[in-house]
N, C-alpha and C positions, 0 to 999 in steps of 0.2 A: 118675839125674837127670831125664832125658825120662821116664819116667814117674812124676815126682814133681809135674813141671809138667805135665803129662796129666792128674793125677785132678784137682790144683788148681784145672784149666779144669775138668774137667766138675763139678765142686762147686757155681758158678759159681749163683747164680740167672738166668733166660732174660734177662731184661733187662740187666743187667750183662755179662752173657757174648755176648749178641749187639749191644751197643753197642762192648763194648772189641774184638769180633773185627773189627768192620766199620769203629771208627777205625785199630787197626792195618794193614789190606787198603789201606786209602783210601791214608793217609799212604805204607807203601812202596811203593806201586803210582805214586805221584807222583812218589815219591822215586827210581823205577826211568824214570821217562816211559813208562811204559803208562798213566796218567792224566795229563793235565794243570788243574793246578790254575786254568787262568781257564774252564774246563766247569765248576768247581764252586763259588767264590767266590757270595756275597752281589751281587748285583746288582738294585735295585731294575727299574731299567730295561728291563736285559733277562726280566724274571720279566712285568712288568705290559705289554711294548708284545711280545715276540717268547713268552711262554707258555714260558719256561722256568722253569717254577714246582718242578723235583726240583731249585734252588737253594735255596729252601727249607728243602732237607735235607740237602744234601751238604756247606755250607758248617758245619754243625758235626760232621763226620766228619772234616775234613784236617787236620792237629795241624805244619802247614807242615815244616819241615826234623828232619829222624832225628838230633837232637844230644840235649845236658843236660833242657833244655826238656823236649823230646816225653818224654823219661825218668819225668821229676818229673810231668809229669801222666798218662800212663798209668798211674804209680802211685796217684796218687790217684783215679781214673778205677775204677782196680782194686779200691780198700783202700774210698773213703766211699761209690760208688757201690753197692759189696757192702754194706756197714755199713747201709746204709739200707733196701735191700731185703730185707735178711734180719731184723732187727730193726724199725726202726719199722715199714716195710711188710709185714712177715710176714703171708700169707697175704691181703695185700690186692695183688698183683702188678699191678689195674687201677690203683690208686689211684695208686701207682709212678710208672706211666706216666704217668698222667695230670700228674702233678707236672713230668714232662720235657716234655711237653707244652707245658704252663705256663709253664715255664721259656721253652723257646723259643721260642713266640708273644710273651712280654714283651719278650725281648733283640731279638728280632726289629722289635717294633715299637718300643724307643727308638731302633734304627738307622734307622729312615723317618722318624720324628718329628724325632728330634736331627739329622739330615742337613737340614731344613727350618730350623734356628735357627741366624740367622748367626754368633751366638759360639763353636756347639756343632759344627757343621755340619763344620768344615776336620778337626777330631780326629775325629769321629764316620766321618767319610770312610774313615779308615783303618783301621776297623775292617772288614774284607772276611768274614773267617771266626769267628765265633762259636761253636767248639768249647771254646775254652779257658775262655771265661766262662760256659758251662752247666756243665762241669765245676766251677769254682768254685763257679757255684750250689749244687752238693751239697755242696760242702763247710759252707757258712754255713749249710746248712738243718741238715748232721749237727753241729756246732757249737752253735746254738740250742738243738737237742733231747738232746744230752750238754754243759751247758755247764760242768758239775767234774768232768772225767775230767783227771787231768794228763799232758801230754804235756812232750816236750823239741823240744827246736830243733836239730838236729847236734849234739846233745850238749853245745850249749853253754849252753842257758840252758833252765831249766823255765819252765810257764805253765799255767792250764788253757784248756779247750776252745776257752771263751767266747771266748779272743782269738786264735783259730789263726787266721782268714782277715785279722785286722790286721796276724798276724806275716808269711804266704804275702805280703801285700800291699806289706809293706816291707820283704821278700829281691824281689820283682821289682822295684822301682825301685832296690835295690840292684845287682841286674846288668843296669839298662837297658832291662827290661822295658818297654811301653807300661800305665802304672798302669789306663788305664781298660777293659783287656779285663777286669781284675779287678773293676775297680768296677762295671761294667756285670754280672758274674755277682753281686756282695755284693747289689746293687739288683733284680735277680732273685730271689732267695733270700731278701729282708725282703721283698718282696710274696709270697710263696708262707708265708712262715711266718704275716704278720701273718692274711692270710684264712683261712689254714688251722689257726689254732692262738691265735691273740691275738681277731680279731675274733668266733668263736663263741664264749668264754667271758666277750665282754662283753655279745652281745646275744643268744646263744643260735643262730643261725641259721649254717649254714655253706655260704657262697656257691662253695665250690668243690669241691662234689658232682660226684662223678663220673658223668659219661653215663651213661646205660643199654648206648647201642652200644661201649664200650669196655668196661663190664664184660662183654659177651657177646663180647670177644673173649679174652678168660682164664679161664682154670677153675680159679679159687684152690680151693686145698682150704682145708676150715675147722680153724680153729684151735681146741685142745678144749682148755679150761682145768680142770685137775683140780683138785676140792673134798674137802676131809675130810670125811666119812660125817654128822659130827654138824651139819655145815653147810648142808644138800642144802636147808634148808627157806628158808634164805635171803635176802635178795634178792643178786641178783648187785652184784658191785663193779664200783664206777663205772670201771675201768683195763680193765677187761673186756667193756667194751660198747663199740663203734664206732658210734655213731650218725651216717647217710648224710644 
């Protein structure tokens, strides 16, 4: 059994495997008090007036209390985060990142924005850690981009893809969840789809090219799509070209 979950992790692509090692480490390291969770929390305050800017990044690593919760989303942390980098991002590992990136500069800044709007402002409050809604965010991107694979619900009701983060969205207000960690990741994840996936195929231009400096921190291999002999002369297929 320990070495069945041993190759499983090393199977892992780097991104996946060193995001779900470093939520698990965070979370029982807090959950032991060898960390404490107000060092790591979202604070505007403290990041712009005392320069504690690794809040930035710690506050989506801590997945708060070792119950049902942190369960359900490690797994999905495990299952759409691998899903994505091994398939849609196959051999593009900068791009990956750069998508979490993304993610987390948005969520991060409706939390400064929506804290300034006095309707938005008292819920927005409470949003301290933003692990759970970048998670999500993967989920509604891998949704988008499978949206007729069928899935089931605890076995109680099928659906497909399309409507997995409506279903994920009302099982958490069904056990009391706070709805808007989710809806803060769904609104993450429709701005990352539309520019990266809706907006180039209306105007042609794709505004969410990846740096140069982040590709030069990954050394994708390239991905070699094999041709039948009689085809070589060709032009290559449009599913086969990544245009940056």
């Amino acid at each position: 059994m320990a070495q069945a979950v041993e190759e499983w992790y090393k199977q892992m692509p780097i991104i996946t495997r060193s995001y779900l090692t470093a939520a698990i480490v965070t979370t029982i390291g807090c959950s032991l008090d060898i960390i404490s969770p107000h060092h790591l929390y979202l604070n505007p305050i403290l990041v712009a007036k005392k320069y504690q800017f690794w809040r930035l990044i710690t506050n989506f690593l801590f997945f708060r209390k070792m119950d049902l919760d942190f369960l359900f989303h490690m797994f999905f942390l495990a299952r759409y985060c691998k899903l994505l980098e091994e398939n849609s991002f196959r051999g593009r590992t900068a791009d990956f990142f750069y998508m979490l990136l993304f993610g987390a500069t948005v969520l991060t800044g409706i939390v400064l924005v929506g804290g300034m709007i006095p309707y938005l402002s008292e819920s927005i409050a409470e949003v301290i850690f933003l692990s759970n809604s970048l998670t999500f965010m993967m989920v509604y991107v891998w949704s988008k981009q499978n949206p007729f694979i069928h899935m089931s619900f605890l076995g109680l009701f099928t659906f497909t893809a399309a409507y997995l983060p409506w279903v994920l969205l009302g099982f958490s207000v069904l056990v009391g969840a706070s709805a808007w960690v989710d809806l803060l990741g769904m609104v993450a994840g429709h701005a990352y789809y539309f520019l990266e996936d809706v907006y180039p195929r209306m105007t042609g231009r794709r505004p969410l090219k990846t740096p140069s400096f982040i590709k030069a921190l990954f050394a994708d291999e390239a991905v070699v799509v094999a041709r039948p002999a009689d085809l070589r002369f060709a032009a290559p297929a449009a599913e086969d070209i990544h245009q940056d």
